[in-house]
C-alpha positions in Angstrom: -184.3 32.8 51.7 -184.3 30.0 49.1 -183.2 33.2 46.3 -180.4 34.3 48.7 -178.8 30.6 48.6 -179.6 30.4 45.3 -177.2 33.4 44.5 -174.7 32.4 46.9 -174.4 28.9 45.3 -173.6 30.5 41.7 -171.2 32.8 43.3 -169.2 29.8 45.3 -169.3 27.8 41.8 -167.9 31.3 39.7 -165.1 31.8 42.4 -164.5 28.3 42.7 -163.7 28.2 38.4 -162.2 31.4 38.8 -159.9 29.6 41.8 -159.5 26.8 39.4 -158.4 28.1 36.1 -155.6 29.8 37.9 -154.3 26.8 39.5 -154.3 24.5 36.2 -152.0 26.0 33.4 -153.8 26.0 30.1 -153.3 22.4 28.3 -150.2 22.8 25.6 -151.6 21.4 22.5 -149.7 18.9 20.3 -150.3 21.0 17.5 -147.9 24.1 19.2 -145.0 21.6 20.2 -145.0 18.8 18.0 -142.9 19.8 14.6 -142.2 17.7 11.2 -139.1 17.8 9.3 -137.7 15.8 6.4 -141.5 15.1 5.1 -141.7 13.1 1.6 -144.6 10.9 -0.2 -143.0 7.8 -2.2 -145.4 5.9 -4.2 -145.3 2.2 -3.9 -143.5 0.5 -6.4 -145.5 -0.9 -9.5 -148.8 1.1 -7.8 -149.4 4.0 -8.9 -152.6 4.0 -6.2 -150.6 3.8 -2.6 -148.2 5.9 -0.9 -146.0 6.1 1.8 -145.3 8.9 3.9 -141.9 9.5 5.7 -141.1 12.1 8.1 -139.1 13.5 11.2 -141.6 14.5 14.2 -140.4 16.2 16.9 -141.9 16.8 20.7 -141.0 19.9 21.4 -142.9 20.2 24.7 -143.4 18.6 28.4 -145.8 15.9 27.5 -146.4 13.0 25.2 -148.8 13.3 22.4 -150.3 10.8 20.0 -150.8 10.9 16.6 -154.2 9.1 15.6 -154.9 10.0 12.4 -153.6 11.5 8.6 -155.8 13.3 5.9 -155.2 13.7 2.7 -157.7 15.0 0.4 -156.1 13.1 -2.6 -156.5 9.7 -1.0 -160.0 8.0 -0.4 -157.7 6.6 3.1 -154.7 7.1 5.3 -153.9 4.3 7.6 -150.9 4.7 10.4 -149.0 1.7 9.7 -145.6 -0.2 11.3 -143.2 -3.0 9.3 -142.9 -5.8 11.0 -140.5 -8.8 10.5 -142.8 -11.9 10.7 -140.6 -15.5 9.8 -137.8 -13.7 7.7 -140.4 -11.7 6.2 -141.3 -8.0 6.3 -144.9 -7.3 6.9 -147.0 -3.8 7.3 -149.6 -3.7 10.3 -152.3 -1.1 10.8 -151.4 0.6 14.3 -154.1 3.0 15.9 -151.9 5.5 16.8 -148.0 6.8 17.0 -146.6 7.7 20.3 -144.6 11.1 20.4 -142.8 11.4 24.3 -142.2 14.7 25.6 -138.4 15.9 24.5 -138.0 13.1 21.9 -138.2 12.4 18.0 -140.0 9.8 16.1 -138.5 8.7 12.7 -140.9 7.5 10.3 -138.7 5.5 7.5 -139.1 2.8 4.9 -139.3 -0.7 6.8 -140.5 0.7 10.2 -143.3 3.3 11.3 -145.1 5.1 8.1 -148.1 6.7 7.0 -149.9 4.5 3.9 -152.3 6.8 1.4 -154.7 4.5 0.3 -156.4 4.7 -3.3 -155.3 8.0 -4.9 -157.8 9.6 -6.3 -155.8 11.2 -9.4 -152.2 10.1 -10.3 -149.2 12.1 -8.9 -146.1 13.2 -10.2 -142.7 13.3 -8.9 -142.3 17.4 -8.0 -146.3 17.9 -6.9 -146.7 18.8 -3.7 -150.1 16.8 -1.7 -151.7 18.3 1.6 -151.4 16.4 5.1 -152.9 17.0 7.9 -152.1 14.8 10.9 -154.7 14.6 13.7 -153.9 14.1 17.3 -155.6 12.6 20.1 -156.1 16.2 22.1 -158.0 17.1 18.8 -155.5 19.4 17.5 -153.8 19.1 14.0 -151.1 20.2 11.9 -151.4 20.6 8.1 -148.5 19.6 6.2 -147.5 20.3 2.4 -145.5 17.3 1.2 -143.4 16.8 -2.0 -143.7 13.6 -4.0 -140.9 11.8 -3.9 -140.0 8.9 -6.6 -140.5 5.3 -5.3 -138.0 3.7 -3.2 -136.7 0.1 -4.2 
């Protein structure tokens, strides 16, 4: 008896995920909706060692997605970072992620959202093209090939 309920208690929970995955859609990754545009790498002026990162990212699909993190393997870091006008003056905060809504666009530009690479581990030259990858909070990714750019003033 205790064998028979046994067996019927793995066969309720196997048609019960069975039921299950047919009712919930597969999860849409940000990685197949979310698309970049526009990418380019300025160095900081006078620093050979930072970078910025501009871009156009757009969410293609249904839900919002966030950006957490960027990699690249030339930089010892990569920090998400925001300009901020603080008493007339312009100041860049470390933000833990960027928020990309379902349908929309988010601009990263000189003065507002950016990415900063941090401590380049060999000096770049305007033409060379530097791997990204951006990491999002689902756990998907996107790996990017970016051209340098020269610095903006």
């Amino acid at each position: 008896m205790k064998k028979i309920l046994m067996l019927l208690s793995a066969g309720l929970i196997v048609i019960s995920s069975v039921a299950s995955a047919k009712t919930h859609p597969a999860k849409v990754l940000a990685s197949d909706v979310v698309k970049v545009k526009a990418i380019a790498v300025h160095q900081v002026a006078n620093d050979s060692n930072q970078a910025e990162v501009f871009m156009e990212i757009k969410n293609q699909g249904k839900h919002h997605h966030n950006l957490i993190a960027a990699v690249s393997p030339l930089y010892k870091e990569t920090q998400l970072h925001k300009t901020i006008v603080n008493n007339n003056k312009s100041e860049m905060r470390q933000v833990s992620q960027f928020r990309i809504v379902a349908h929309h666009e988010k601009d990263l530009h000189q003065g507002g959202l950016h990415i900063m690479l941090i401590n380049a581990k060999a000096k770049l030259a305007v033409g060379e093209i530097i791997p990204l990858t951006l990491v999002f909070d689902d756990g998907s990714y996107l790996l990017l090939h970016a051209p340098v750019k020269a610095p903006l003033t």
